[in-house]
C-alpha positions as CSV (number, residue, x, y, z in Angstrom):
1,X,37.8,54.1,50.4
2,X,40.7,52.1,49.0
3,X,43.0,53.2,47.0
4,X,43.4,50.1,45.1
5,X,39.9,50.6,44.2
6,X,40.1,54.6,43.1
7,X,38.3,55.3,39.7
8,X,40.2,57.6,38.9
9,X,43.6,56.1,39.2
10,X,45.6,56.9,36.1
11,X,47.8,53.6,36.4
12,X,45.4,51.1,35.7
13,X,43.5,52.9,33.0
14,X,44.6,52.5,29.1
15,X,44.1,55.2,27.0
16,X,42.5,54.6,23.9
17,X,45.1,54.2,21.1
18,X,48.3,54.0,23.0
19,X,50.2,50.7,23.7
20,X,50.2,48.2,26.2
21,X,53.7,47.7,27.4
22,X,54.8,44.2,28.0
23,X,56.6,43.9,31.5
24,X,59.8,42.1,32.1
25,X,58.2,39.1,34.0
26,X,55.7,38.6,31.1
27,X,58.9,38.5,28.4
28,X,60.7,36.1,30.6
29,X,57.5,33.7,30.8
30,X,56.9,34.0,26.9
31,X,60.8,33.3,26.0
32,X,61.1,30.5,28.7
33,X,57.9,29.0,27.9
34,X,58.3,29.4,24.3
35,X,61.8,27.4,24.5
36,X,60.9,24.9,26.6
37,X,57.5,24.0,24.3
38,X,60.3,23.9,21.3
39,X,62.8,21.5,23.2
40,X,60.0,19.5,24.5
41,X,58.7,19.2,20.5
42,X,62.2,18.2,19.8
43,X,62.6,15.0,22.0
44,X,59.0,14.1,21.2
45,X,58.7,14.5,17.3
46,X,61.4,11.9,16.7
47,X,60.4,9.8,19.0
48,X,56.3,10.2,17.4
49,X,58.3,9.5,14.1
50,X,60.0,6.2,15.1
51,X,56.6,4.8,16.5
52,X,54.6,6.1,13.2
53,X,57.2,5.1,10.6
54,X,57.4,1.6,9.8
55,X,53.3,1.5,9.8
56,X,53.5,4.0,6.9
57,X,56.1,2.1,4.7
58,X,55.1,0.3,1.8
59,X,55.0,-3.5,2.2
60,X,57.6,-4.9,-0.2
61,X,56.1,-7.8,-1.6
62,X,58.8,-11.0,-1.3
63,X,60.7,-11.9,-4.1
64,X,59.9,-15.1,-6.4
65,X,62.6,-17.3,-6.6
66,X,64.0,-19.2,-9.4
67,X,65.1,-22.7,-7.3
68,X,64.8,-25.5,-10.1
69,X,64.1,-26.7,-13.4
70,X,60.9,-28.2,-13.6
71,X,61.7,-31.6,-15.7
72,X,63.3,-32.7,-11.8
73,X,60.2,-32.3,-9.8
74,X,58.3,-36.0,-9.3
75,X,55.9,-37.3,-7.2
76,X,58.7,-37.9,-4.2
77,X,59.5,-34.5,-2.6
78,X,62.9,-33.7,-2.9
79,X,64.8,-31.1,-0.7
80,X,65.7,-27.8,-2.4
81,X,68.0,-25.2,-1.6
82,X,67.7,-21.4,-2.4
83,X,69.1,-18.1,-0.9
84,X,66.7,-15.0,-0.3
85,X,68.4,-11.4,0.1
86,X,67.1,-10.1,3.3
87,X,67.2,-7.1,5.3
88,X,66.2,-6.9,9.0
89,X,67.0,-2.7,9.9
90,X,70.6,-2.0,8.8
91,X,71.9,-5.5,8.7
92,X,71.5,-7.2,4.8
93,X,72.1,-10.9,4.7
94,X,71.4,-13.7,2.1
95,X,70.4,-16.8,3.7
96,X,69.8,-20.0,2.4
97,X,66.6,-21.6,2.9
98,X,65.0,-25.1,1.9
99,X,61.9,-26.2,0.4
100,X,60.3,-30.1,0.1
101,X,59.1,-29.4,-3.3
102,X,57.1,-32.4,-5.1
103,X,54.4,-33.4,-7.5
104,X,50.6,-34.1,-5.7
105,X,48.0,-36.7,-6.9
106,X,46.3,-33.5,-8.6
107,X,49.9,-32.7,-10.6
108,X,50.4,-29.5,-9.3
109,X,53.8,-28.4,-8.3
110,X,54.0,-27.5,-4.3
111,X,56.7,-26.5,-1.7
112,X,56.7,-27.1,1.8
113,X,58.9,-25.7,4.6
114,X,60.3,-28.1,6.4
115,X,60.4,-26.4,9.8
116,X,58.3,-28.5,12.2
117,X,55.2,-27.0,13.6
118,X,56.1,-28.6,17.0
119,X,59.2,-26.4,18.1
120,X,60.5,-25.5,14.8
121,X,63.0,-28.7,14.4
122,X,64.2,-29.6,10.5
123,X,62.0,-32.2,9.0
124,X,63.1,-35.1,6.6
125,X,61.5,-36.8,3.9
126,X,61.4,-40.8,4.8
127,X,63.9,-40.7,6.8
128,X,63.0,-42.9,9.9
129,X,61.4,-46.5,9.0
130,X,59.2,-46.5,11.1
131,X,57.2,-44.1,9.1
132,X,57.6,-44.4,5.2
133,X,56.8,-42.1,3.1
134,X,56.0,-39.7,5.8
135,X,57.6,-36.1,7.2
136,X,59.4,-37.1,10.3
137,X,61.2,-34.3,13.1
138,X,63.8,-36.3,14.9
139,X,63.2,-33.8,18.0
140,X,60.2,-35.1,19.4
141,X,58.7,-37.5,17.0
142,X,56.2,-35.3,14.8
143,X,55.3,-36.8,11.6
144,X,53.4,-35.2,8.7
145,X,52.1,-36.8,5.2
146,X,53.5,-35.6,1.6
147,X,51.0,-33.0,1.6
148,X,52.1,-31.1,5.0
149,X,49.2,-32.5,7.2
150,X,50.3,-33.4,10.7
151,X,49.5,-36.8,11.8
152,X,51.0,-36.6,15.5
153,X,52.9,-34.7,18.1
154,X,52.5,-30.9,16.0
155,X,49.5,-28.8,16.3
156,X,49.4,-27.3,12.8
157,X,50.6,-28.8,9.4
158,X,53.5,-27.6,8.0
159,X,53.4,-24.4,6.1
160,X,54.0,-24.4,2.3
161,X,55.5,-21.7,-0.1
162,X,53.6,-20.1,-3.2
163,X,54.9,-21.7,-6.6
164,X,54.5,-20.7,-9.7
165,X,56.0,-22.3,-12.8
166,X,57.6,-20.2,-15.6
167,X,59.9,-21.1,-18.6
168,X,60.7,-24.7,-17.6
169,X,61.6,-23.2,-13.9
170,X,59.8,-23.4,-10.1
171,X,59.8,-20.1,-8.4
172,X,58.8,-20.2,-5.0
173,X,56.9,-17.0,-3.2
174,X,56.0,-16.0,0.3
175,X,55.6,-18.4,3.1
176,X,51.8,-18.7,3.9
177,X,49.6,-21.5,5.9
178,X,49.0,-24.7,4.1
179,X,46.5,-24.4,1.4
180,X,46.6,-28.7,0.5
181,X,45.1,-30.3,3.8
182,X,42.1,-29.1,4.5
């Protein structure tokens, strides 16, 4: 018989209501286990955090500018200037930006941006002769009409700003896709 196997070996057997005793190699196990689950939840937490925290932030709506007084806005689009307070992480600037802001056939009050669609050049107003009364990018030759729509060389008209008129003024919004070509 084998003594590993004995019934009635004392050792192995636990006595009701007495304690099990926890032996050293199980207390080293727990305590280094136990630390290294709570340094491991250290590095990963904040880097969970970082991934997670910019989806769960509130979407801060852009600002309306106040850019000019309404009685100046014609039928011609006119180049507007106007500076925007922006923050990208921990660096706050206020840059200034430009809008083509005119009159349509229809009256209403839009803005365009003039970045070209092309490879994001700075558009004029009737600046090169050969197209009057036309968007032109001195880069590579895109043109556009009054209303934004390309005509040749950019894939996508230009995009135009939200306006709204209040108290005599023109406030332009967010940046969106071009809601007058169609």
């Amino acid at each position: 018989m084998n003594v590993h196997n004995n019934p009635n070996d004392d050792q192995h057997v636990q006595k009701p209501g007495t304690k099990r005793e926890i032996t050293r190699r199980q207390f080293l196990t727990y305590t280094l286990g136990g630390a290294g689950a709570f340094m491991g939840a250290g590095m990963i937490v904040p880097m969970l955090r970082f991934a997670i925290d910019p989806v769960l932030k509130p979407k801060i709506q852009a600002a309306w500018i106040k850019v000019v007084e309404e009685s100046k806005i014609t039928t011609e689009p006119k180049s507007f200037s106007f500076q925007i307070h922006q923050v990208d992480g921990w660096y706050e600037s206020d840059p200034e930006l430009v809008a083509w802001i005119s009159k349509g056939a229809d009256g209403k009050i839009f803005a365009l941006n003039p970045t070209c669609k092309h490879l994001g050049c700075t558009v004029n107003w009737n600046d090169n002769p050969a197209y009057p009364n036309q968007y032109f990018c001195p880069c590579h030759g895109a043109h556009y009409t009054a209303d934004g729509k390309n005509l040749a060389v950019a894939p996508n008209p230009l995009d135009e700003y939200q306006v709204k008129v209040e108290s005599g003024f023109v406030y332009v919004g967010p940046l969106g896709h071009n809601t007058r070509v169609k």
